[in-house]
C-alpha positions, 0 to 999 in steps of 0.5 A: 491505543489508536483504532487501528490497534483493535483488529491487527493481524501481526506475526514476527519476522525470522532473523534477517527478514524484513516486516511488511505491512499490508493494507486490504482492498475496500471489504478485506480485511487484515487477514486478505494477504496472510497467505500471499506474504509469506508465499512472496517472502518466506520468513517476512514479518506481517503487520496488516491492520484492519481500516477503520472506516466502514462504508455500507459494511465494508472495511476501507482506510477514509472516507470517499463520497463516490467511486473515485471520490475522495474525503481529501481531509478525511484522507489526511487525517487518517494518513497521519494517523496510519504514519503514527500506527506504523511507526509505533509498530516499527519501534518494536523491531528496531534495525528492521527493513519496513516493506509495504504493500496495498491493494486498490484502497489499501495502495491509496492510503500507502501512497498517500504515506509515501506522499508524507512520510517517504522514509517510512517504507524501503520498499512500497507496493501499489497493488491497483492504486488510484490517485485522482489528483496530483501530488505535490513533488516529493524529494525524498521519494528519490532513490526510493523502490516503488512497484506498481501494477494494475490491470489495462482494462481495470474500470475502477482504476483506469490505466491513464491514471495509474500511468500518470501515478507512475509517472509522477514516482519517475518525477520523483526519481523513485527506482520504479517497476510497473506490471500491468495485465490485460484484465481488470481489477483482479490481481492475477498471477503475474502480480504475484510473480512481480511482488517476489521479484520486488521483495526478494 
C-alpha cells in the first residue's frame, strides 16, 4: 500500500456512471470537490486522494522550491506513483470511464499524468494549471477530451502560460475547450457550468 491509500476519499459509481478522480489545490485535501462532482455529474464515482507532500502544513502532490518552482525529479517520481495509484483503483471498476479533474496543484500533477500515461483519463480537467516548462510532444494525447479553464487576472498562474498549456494540447491534436474569467484564482461559477458540460 502506497502513501497515497492512507487518507482517500472514494465513493462507487451508479450503473452507467463514470469514476472521476479529483486532485485538491495546494492545502485541500480529498474532501475539496466531494460536493462539486456529484453536483457536476450525478451518480459519477469519486476517488479523490490526499497529496502526500506537506509544504509548512499544506497538503500538495511534489515538491516545489518556489511559487512556480518545481522539484522536476520529485515531480517525476511522484507522477509515477499516482500513474500506478490510479490504475490499482481502476482494476476495481473494470469497463468504467475513468474522468479526472484537478485544481492549481492538483491540475499539475494530472497534466503531468496526461504527459506519461495519456490512455489513462477519457476525459481530464485542468482547473488553474500552471506548466512552467514545455512538454515533449505527446501522440497519444490526440484525439483526447481535455478542458482547461482558469482565470485572465489569476497572479499565481498567469494567462500566457495557461494559453501556452493550451496550445500545446491543440499541438497534440487533443478535443480541447477552454473557459476562462475575468478574476483571479478563484473557480467561479462559470467553471463549474463548463466541467457539467464536459462530463456530461
Amino acid at each position: 500500500m502506497s502513501s497515497l491509500d492512507k487518507h482517500v476519499y472514494e465513493t462507487a459509481p451508479a450503473k452507467g456512471a463514470p469514476v472521476i478522480f479529483a486532485f485538491h489545490g495546494t492545502g485541500g485535501d480529498e474532501t475539496q470537490f466531494s460536493g462539486l462532482i456529484p453536483d457536476v455529474l450525478p451518480g459519477a464515482g469519486i476517488v479523490a486522494p490526499r497529496g502526500d507532500v506537506s509544504e509548512h502544513g499544506a497538503n500538495r502532490f511534489f515538491r516545489r522550491t518556489g511559487e512556480g518552482v518545481y522539484d522536476m525529479e520529485d515531480l517525476a517520481t511522484r507522477t509515477q506513483a499516482m500513474i500506478a495509484f490510479v490504475r490499482a483503483r481502476m482494476a476495481a471498476h473494470p469497463d468504467v470511464p475513468a474522468y479526472a479533474l484537478g485544481y492549481s496543484n492538483g491540475a499539475n500533477i494530472l497534466a503531468a499524468m496526461s504527459f506519461v500515461a495519456p490512455d489513462l483519463f477519457a476525459r481530464i480537467a485542468l482547473l488553474h494549471p500552471l506548466i512552467p516548462w514545455t512538454p515533449e510532444p505527446v501522440a497519444g494525447l490526440a484525439a483526447r477530451k481535455v478542458l482547461i479553464t482558469g482565470g485572465r487576472r489569476d497572479q499565481i498562474c498567469p494567462l500566457p502560460l495557461t494559453e501556452a498549456l493550451a496550445g500545446f494540447y491543440s499541438a497534440q491534436g487533443a478535443d480541447l475547450t477552454i473557459s476562462l474569467h475575468d478574476g483571479g484564482h478563484e473557480l467561479r461559477p462559470n467553471e463549474v457550468s463548463a466541467l457539467k458540460g464536459f462530463f456530461a
